[in-house]
C-alpha positions in Angstrom: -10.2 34.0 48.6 -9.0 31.2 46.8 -11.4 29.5 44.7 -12.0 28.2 41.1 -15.5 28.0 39.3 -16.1 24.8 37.1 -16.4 25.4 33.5 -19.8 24.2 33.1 -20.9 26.5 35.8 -19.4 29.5 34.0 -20.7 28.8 30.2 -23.7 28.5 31.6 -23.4 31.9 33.3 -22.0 34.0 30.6 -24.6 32.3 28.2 -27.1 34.2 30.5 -25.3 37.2 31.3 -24.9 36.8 34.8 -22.9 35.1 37.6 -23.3 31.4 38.4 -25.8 30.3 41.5 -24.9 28.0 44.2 -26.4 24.8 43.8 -30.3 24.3 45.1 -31.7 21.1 46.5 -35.0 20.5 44.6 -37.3 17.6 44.2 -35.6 16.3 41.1 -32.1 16.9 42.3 -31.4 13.5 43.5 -30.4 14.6 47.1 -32.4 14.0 49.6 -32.5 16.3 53.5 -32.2 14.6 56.2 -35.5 15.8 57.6 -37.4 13.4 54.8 -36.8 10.5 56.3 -38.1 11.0 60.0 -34.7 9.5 61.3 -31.7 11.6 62.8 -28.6 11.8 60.7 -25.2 11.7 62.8 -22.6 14.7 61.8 -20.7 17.2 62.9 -21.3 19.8 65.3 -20.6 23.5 65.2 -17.9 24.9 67.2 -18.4 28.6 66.4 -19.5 30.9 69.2 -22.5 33.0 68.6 -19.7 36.3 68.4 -17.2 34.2 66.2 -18.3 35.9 63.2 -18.0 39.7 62.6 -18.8 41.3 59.1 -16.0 42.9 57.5 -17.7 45.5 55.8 -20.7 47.4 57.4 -24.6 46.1 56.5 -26.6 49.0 54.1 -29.5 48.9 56.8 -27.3 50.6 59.3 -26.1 53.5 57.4 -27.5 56.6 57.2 -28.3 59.1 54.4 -25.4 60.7 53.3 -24.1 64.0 54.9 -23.8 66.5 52.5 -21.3 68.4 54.3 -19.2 65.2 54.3 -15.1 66.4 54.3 -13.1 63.6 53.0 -10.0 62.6 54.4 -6.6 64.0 52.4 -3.7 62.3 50.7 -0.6 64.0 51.2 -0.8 65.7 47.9 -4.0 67.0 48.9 -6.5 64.9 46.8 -9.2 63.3 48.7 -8.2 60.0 50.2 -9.8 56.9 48.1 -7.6 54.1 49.4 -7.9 51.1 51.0 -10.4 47.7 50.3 -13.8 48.1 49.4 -16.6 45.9 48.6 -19.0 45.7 45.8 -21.0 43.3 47.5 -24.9 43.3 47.3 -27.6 41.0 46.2 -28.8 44.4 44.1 -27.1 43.2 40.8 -26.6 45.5 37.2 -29.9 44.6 35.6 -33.5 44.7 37.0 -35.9 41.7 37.3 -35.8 38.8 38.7 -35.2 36.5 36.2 -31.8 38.2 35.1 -30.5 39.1 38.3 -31.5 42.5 40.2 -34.9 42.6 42.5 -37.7 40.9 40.8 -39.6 44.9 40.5 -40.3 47.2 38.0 -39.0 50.3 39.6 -35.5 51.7 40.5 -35.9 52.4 44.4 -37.2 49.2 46.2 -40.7 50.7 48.7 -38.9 49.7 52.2 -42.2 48.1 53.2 -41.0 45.4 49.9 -37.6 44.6 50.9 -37.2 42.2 53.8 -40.4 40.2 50.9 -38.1 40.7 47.8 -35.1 39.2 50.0 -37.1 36.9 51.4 -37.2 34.8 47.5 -33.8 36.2 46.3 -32.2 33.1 44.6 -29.2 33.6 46.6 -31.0 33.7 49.9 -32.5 30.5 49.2 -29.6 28.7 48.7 -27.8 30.1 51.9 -31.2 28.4 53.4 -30.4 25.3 51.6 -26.9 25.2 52.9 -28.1 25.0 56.4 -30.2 22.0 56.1 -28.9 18.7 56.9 -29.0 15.9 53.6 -29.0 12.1 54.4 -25.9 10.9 53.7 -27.1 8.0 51.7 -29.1 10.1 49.3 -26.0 9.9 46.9 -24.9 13.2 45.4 -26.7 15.8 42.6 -28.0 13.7 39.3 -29.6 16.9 37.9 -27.1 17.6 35.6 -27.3 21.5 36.7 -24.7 23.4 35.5 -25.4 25.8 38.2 -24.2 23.0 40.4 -20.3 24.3 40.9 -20.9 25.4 44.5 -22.9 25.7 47.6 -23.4 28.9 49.6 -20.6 28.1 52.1 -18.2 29.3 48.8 -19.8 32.5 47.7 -19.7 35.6 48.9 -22.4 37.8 47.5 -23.6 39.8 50.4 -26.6 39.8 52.2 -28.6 42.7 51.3 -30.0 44.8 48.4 -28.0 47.7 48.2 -28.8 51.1 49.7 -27.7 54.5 47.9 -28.1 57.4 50.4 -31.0 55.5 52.2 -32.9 54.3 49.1 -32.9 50.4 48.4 -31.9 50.2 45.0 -33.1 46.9 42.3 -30.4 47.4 40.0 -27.3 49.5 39.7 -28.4 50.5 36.3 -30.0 54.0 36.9 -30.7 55.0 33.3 -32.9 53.6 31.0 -35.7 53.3 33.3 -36.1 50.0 32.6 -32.9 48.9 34.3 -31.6 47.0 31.5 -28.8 47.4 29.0 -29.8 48.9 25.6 -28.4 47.0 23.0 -28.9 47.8 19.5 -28.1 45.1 17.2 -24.5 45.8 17.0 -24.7 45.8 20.8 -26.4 42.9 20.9 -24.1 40.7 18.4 -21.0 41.7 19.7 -22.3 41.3 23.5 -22.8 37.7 22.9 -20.4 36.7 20.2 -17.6 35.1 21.9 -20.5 32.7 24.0 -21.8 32.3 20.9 -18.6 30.9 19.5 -17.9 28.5 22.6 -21.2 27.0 22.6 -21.4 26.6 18.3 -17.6 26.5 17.1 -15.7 23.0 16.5 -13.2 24.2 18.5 -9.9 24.4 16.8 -7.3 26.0 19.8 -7.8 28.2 23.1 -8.5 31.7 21.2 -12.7 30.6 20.0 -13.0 30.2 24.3 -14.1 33.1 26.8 -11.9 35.3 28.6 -13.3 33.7 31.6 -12.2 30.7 30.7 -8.7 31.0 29.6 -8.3 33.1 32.8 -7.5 36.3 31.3 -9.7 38.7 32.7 -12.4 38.5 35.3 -15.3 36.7 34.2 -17.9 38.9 35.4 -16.7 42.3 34.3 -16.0 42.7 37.7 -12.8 45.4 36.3 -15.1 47.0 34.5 -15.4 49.5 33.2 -17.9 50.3 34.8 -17.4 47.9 37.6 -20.0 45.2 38.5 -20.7 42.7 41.2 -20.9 38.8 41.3 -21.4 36.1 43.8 -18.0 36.4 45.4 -14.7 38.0 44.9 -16.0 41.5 45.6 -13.2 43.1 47.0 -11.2 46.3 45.0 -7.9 47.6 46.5 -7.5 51.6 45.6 -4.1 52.6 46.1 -3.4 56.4 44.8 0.0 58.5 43.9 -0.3 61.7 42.5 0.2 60.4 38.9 -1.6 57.4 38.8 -4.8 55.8 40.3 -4.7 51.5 40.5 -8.1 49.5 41.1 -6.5 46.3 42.4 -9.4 44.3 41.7 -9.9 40.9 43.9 -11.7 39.0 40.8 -8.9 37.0 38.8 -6.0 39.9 40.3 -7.3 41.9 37.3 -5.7 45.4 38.2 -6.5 48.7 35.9 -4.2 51.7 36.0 -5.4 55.2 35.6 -3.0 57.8 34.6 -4.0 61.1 36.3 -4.2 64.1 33.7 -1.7 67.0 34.9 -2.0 70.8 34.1 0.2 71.0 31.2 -1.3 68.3 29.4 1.9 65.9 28.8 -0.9 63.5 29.7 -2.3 62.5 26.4 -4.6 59.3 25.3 -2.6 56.5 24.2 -2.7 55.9 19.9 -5.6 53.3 19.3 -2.7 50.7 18.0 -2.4 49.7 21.7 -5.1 47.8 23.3 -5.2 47.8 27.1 -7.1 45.3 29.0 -9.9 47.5 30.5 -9.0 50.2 27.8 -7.1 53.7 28.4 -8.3 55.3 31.6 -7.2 58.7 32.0 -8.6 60.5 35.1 -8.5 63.7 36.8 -10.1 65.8 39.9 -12.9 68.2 40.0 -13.3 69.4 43.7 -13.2 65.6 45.4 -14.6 63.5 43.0 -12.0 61.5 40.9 -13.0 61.3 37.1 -11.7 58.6 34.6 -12.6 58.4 30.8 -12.1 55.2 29.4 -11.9 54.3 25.7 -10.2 51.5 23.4 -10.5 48.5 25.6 -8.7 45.1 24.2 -10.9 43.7 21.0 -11.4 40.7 23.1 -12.4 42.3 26.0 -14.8 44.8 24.2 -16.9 42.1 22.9 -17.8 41.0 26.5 -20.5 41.7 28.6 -20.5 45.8 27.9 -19.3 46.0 24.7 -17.8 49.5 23.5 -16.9 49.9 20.1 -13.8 52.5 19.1 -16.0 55.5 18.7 -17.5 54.8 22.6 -15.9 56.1 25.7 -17.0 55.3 29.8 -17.3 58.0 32.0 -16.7 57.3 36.0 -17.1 58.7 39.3 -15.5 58.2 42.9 -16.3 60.5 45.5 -16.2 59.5 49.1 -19.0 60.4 50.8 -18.4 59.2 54.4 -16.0 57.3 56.2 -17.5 53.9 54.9 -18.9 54.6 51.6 -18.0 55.7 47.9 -20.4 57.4 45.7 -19.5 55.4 42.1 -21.3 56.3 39.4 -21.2 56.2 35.4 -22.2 56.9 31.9 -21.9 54.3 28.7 -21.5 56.3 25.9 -21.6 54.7 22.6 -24.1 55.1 19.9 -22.3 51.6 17.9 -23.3 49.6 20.2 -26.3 51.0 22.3 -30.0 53.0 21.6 -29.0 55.7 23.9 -26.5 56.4 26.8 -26.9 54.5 29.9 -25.9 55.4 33.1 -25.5 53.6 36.9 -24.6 54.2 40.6 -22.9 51.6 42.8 -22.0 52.5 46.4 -18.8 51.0 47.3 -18.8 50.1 51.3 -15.2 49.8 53.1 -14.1 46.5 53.7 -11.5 45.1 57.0 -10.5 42.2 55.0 -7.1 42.5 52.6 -7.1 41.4 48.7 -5.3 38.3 48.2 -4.4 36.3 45.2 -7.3 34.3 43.2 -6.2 31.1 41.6 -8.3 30.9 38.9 -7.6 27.2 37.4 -9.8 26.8 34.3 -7.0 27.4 32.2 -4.6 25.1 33.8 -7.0 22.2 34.2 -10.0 23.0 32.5 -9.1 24.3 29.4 -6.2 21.5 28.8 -9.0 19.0 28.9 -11.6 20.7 26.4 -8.7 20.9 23.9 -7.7 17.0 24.7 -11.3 15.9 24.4 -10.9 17.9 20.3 -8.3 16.0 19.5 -10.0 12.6 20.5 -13.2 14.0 18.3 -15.0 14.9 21.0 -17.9 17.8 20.6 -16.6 20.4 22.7 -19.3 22.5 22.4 -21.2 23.3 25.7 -24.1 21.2 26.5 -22.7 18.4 24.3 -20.6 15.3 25.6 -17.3 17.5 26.1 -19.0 19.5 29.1 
């Protein structure tokens, strides 16, 4: 999928810790729908069949508890078979409550007599309403000023559903604390926000003070991981496995993390804590069929993102397939620099018909050429100010 989010959009989202929306028509707006004005609008009509559209990945209300005598399919090596595309997809998001993504409920498991409500006033479900309504072409565009406004719901791609782990609708991926939400201690908390803090405060003086999303380093919303996350499109990981090595090829930016599988004899060895990886150090090895990777020393940019982990902190994950469609991924924070306690998720990852292809990501070919021009004339670059 080919698309590019505007700079505004993204700020705005990694200010608030979470993926951008699409654009909502309200009352202040400036956009008017069609239907307002009692009088038909011409347009164009739709061509699609009613069977044009097939989902490439299956929907979490049609599959079924997990069968615990489950065999997974075999490499040639004899290591369970991880490979191929599959989705992270879901409205279900890392956090809990409404108001910072996630279901807006208190508890882990969503009652299945709440769901169809909760999706009902997902933000995300209302604007895939909004896109189907007809607006009056003389309304003019969005005044608003949202910087929310970068899309509507024909360009995302955040799934349709809360997620469903072995039959239970979850809220958030975040298992552990039972709040669902990430526990910062101060640390945490400083270095989770600092580079924001620096694009939104700093007279910028060169590309390095902007955010990783911006520059178009890494993706934007830890979508790598570790652990890995989900957004509002670009959901897509590629697994591709040799007996050595393990590669997420990850659709989000064409971020791709290597795992280097530990062998019997050890020659396998964490890498000295001079070299900084992008998505840190993964080492990973097998215990029956579930493939575990350790990750510690992520790049110093990268570990003052979203899920900050400090030198002393390591991330623990977990693939195992558990059917034909589905892998079981779980994981564990652990860091007492930056967090209160250890925190711990699940994430079900569904298999996907579609193929990764490249992302263009053009904030730092367009975008970030024109917040550094805009310094130089003595603009305020800052967001929120005249340069954005």
């Amino acid at each position: 999928m080919l698309k590019s989010i505007s700079m505004a959009a993204l700020g705005l989202a990694l200010a608030l810790a979470q993926p951008a929306m699409a654009q909502r028509i309200g009352a202040n707006s400036g956009v008017k729908l069609a239907e307002e004005n009692g009088a038909p609008v011409e347009g164009p009509k739709p061509i699609a069949g009613t069977k044009a559209f097939e989902s490439p990945i299956p929907f979490f209300k049609d599959l079924k508890p997990w069968d615990p005598n489950y065999k997974a399919p075999r490499t040639a090596w004899g290591k369970a078979d991880l490979q191929g595309v599959w989705s992270t997809a879901s409205l279900t998001a890392l956090t809990r409550g409404g108001g910072r993504g996630g279901a807006n409920i208190d508890t882990l498991v969503i009652p299945p007599e709440k769901v169809n409500q909760l999706l009902d006033g997902a933000q995300y479900t209302q604007a895939a309403r909004d896109s189907q309504k007809r607006t009056d072409p003389n309304s003019g565009v969005f005044t608003d000023r949202n910087p929310d406004a970068g899309y509507n719901a024909f360009w995302i791609d955040p799934g349709s559903e809360y997620g469903r782990v072995n039959g239970e609708w979850r809220s958030s991926w975040i298992t552990s604390p039972a709040n669902g939400q990430i526990p910062y201690n101060r640390a945490g908390n400083a270095a989770a926000g600092s580079r924001m803090n620096a694009a939104t405060t700093v007279n910028n003086t060169g590309p390095e003070v902007r955010t990783l999303g911006d520059r178009c380093l890494v993706s934007f919303a830890n979508q790598g991981g570790p652990p890995l996350t989900n957004a509002m499109y670009n959901n897509n990981i590629r697994i591709v496995q040799t007996p050595t090595h393990v590669m997420l090829e990850i659709e989000m930016n064409h971020d791709a993390r290597i795992i280097r599988i530990k062998d019997d004899a050890g020659a396998v060895k964490p890498l000295p804590d001079q070299i900084e990886q992008w998505f840190g150090d993964s080492l990973g090895w097998w215990e029956g069929d579930t493939l575990v990777v350790e990750t510690r020393n992520p790049h110093r940019l990268q570990a003052r993102g979203r899920i900050p982990l400090s030198k002393e902190g390591k991330i623990i994950e977990r693939f195992r397939r558990v059917s034909d469609v589905e892998i079981d991924y779980t994981y564990e924070v652990i860091d007492p620099i930056s967090y209160t306690q250890t925190w711990t998720g699940q994430m079900p990852l569904r298999f996907s018909k579609e193929q990764v292809y490249e992302y263009a990501c053009h904030e730092g070919n367009y975008a970030l050429p024109g917040i550094l021009v805009g310094m130089n004339e003595g603009r305020d670059t800052a967001l929120e100010a005249d340069g954005e």
